[in-house]
N, C-alpha and C positions, 0 to 999 in steps of 0.2 A: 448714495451709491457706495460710498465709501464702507458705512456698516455692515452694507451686503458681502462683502469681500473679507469684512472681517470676521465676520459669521463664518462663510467660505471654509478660514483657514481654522477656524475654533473645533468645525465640524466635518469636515473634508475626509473622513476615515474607508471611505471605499469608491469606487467606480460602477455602476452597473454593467458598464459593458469591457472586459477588457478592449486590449488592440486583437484585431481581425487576422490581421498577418504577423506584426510586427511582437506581437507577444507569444509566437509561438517558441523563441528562442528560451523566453522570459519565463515559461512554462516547462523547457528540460530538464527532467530531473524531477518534474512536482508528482509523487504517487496519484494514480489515478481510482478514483472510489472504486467500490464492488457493493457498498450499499448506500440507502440514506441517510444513516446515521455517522458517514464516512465523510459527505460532503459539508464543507466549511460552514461556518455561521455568514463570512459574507456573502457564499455563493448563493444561501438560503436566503439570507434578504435580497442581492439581486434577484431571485426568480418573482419577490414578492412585489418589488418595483415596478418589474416590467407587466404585471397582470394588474396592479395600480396603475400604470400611464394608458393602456388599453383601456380600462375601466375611467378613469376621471379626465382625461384627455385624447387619444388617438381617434377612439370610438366618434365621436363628437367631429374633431377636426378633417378628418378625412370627408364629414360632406353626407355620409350613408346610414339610414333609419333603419333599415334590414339588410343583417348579415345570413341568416339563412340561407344557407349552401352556395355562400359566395364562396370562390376557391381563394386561399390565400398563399403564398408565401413569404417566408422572412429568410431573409440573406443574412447570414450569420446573428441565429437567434441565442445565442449563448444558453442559458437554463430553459428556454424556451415558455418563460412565463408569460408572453404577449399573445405567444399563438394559443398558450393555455386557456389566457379569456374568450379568446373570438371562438375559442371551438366553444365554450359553454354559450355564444350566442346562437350557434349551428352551423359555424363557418366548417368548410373543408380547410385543415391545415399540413401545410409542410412545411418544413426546414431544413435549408444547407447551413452544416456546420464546417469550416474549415478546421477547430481547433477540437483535438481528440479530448482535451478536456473537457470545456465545455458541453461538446457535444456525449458524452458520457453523463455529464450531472442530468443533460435536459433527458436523456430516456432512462437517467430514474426517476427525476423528479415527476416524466408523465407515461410512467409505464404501465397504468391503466388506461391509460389514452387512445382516442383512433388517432392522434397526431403522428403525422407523418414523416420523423427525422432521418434523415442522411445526411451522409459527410460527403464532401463536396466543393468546390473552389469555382467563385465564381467567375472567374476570369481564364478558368478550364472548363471549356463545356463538357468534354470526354469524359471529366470525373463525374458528372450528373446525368447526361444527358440520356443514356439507360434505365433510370429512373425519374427523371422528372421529362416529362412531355408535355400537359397539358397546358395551357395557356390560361394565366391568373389575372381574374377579376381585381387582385390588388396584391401590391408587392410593396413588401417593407425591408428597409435598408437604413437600421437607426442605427448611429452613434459607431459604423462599420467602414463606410467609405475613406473616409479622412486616414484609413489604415491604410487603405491598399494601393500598391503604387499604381499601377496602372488602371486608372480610374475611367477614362473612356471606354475602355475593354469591357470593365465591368458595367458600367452604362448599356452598351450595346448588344451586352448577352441580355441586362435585365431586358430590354426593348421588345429582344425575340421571343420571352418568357411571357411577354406581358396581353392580355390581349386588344384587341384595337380599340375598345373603350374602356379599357384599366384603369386602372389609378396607381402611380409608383409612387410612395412613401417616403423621403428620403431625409436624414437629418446627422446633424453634424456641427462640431463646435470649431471656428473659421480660423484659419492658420495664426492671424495674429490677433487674435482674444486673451484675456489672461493665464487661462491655463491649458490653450491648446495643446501644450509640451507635454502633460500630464506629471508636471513636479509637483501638483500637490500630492503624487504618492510615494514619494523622498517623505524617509521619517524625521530629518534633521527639519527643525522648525525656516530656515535661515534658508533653504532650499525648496521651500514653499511659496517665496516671492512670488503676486502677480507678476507676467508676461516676463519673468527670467530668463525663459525657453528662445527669449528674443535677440538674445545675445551671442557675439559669433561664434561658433565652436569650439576654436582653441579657447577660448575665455570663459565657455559657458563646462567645459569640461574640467578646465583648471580649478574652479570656484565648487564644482559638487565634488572634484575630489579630494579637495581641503577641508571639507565638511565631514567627512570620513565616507562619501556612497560608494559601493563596488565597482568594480571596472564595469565586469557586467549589465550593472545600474544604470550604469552611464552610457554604454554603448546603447540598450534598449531606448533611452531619453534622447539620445541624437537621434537614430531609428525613429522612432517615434515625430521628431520634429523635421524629420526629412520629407515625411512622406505628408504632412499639413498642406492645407491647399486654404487662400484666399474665397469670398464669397465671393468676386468678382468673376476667378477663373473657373469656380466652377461653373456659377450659371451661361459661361464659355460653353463649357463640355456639354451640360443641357443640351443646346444648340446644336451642336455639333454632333449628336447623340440622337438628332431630332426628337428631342423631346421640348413640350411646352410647358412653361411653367403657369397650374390653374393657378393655387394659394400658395401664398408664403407667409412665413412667420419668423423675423428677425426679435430673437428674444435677448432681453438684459437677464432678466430671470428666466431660469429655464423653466418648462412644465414640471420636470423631474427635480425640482430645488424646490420644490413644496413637500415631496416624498420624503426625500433626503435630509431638508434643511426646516420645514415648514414655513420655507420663504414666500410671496407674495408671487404668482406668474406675473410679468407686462414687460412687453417688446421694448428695444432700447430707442430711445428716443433721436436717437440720430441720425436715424437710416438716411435722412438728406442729407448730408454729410459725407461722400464716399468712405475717407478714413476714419471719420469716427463711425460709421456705421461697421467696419472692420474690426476696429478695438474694442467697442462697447456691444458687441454682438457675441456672447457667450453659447447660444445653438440658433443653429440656422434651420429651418423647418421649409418644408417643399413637399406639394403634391403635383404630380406630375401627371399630363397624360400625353400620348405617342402623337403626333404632331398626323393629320389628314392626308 
């Protein structure tokens, strides 16, 4: 495991998915494209990502042979490269985007598309609910949650979005894994420590600003580690959200660390283990459907 991590830090140079909410701060100020020759090289390999994990994993793990005018949505689909694939399988696709960035790259990157984008906050139905009505065959909610603070909220709008034999999507790297914090994108090598993020605020503050990162930096890395949630509490909120959980996927390597990294996928071996199942669980994966 060790190699894995060390790989991790050799190769670590983007994110596909920023933060949902919490990077909106982290996003003021950034020019927003007007074409595709405007958007970033990393934002272009994220779109390429997420239309690779539909393609060599989601497709698959969600359980479904034919997409054919299934109706889909993704809750904050950033470049919108997941809904990208499904629509070439014939799915119906929409997307809420909260962040005007993002949500700007995905309708260049698919403005030949019938893809369906709006901006939108899922924890405000007011901002969508004018436009989105229908009730979705499957909802996807990747690498989004663990952003937003109020996580039941958003659970129980997806619920009402979903229809009574849906499938919700939902994945997420678990509060105390190694780089739930998201320090491995502090350019300082020394600030890319596994589970650094673990450390109490005044300390974990004091340590990145000796390293030279911006106040800013740091604010957005507490932000960021505020709003982390345990596997435990979430499959709480599941519950509570009445939702059931069909399949899960407790992974050491993620799906998307073969994209990224060309590391090996398989689930961490500790899942009996409550805490180590917590540490050594780098994405948490869940399909969900509304409880009878």
């Amino acid at each position: 495991m060790v190699w894995i991590y060390k790989k991790l830090l050799l190769n670590m140079k983007y994110s596909s998915k920023m933060s949902h909410l919490t990077s909106l701060e982290k996003e003021r100020g950034q020019p927003i494209p007007e074409s595709l020759d405007e958007i970033n090289e990393r934002s272009m390999r994220a779109f390429k990502e997420q239309s690779w994990y539909g393609d060599h994993f989601l497709s698959a793990f969600l359980g479904i042979t034919n997409y054919e005018n299934k109706k889909i949505l993704e809750v904050g689909p950033a470049e919108a490269g997941l809904l990208h694939y499904f629509q070439t399988l014939g799915a119906q696709c929409t997307g809420i985007e909260l962040s005007p960035l993002r949500f700007t790259h995905s309708q260049l990157l698919n403005r030949n598309s019938v893809i369906k984008l709006e901006k939108g906050d899922i924890c405000d139905p007011s901002s969508y609910s004018n436009i989105i009505s229908n009730e979705f065959d499957i909802i996807i909610i990747r690498d989004v949650i663990e952003h937003i603070d109020d996580k039941l909220m958003a659970l129980k709008n997806m619920y009402k979005l979903l229809s009574p034999k849906g499938l919700l999507f939902i994945s997420f790297p678990p509060r105390y894994c190694p780089y739930a914090g998201h320090q491995q994108t502090v350019k300082n090598f020394f600030c890319k420590i596994p589970y650094l993020h673990l450390l109490p605020n005044s300390i974990y503050k004091s340590y990145l600003k000796f390293f030279g990162h911006p106040s800013s930096g740091i604010e957005y890395l507490i932000a960021t580690k505020r709003t982390r949630i345990s596997i435990k509490k979430m499959e709480h909120l599941f519950l509570s959200s009445k939702f059931d959980i069909l399949k899960k996927g407790l992974f050491f390597s993620r799906p998307a660390y073969r994209f990224r990294f060309g590391l090996p996928t398989f689930q961490n071996p500790f899942v009996w283990f409550p805490w180590l199942r917590e540490i050594f669980t780098n994405g948490a994966l869940y399909v969900l459907t509304r409880k009878s």
